[in-house]
C-alpha positions in Angstrom: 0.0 0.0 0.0 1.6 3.4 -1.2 1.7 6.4 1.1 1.3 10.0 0.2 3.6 12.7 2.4 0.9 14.0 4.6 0.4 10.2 5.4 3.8 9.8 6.2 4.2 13.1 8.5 0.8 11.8 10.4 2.1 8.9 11.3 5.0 9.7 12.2 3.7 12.7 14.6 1.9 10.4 16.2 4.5 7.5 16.5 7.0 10.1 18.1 4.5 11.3 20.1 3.6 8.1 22.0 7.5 7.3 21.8 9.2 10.7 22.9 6.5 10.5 26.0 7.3 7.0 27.0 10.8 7.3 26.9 11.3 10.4 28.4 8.6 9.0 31.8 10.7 6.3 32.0 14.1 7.5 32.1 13.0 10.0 34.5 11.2 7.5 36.6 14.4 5.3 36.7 16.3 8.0 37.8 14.1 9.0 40.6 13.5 5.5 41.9 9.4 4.9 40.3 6.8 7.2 38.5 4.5 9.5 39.9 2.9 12.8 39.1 6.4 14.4 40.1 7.8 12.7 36.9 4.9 14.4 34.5 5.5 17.6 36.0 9.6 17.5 36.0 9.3 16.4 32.3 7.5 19.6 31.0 9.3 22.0 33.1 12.6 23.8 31.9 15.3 22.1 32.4 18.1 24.8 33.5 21.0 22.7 33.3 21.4 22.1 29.3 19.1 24.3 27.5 16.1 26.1 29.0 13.7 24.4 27.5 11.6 21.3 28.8 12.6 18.0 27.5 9.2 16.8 25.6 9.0 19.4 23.0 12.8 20.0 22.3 12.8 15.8 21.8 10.0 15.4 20.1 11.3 18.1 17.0 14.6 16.3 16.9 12.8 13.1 17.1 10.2 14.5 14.4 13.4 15.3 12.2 15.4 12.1 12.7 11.9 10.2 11.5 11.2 12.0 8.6 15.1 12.3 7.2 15.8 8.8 8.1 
C-alpha cells in the first residue's frame, strides 16, 4: 500500500509522540527511583541545566526530524 507525504508526516507525529512521551517518563522515573505525578510535572518544566527548554517538545522536534530524514 503506497503512502502520500501528509500520510507519512501523520504517522510519524503520532509514533514520536507516543515514543518521545514514553521514553522520556521512563528514564526519569528510573532516575528517581518509580513514577508518579512528580515525573509528569519534571518532564514539562525547563530544564536549566542544558538548555532552558523542557525536554518533551525539544525531543519530540529532533525526534520528528530524525523520522522523517531517516
Amino acid at each position: 500500500m503506497e503512502y502520500n507525504k501528509k500520510q507519512e508526516i501523520v504517522y510519524a507525529a503520532i509514533t514520536v509522540f507516543i515514543t518521545v512521551h514514553a521514553f522520556v517518563f521512563y528514564c526519569l522515573s528510573l532516575e528517581n527511583g518509580g513514577f508518579s505525578i512528580d515525573i509528569v510535572k519534571m518532564s514539562y518544566s525547563l530544564n536549566t541545566w542544558v538548555f532552558p527548554i523542557s525536554l518533551i517538545p525539544l525531543e519530540f522536534v529532533i525526534a520528528m526530524i530524525v523520522e522523517l530524514l531517516i
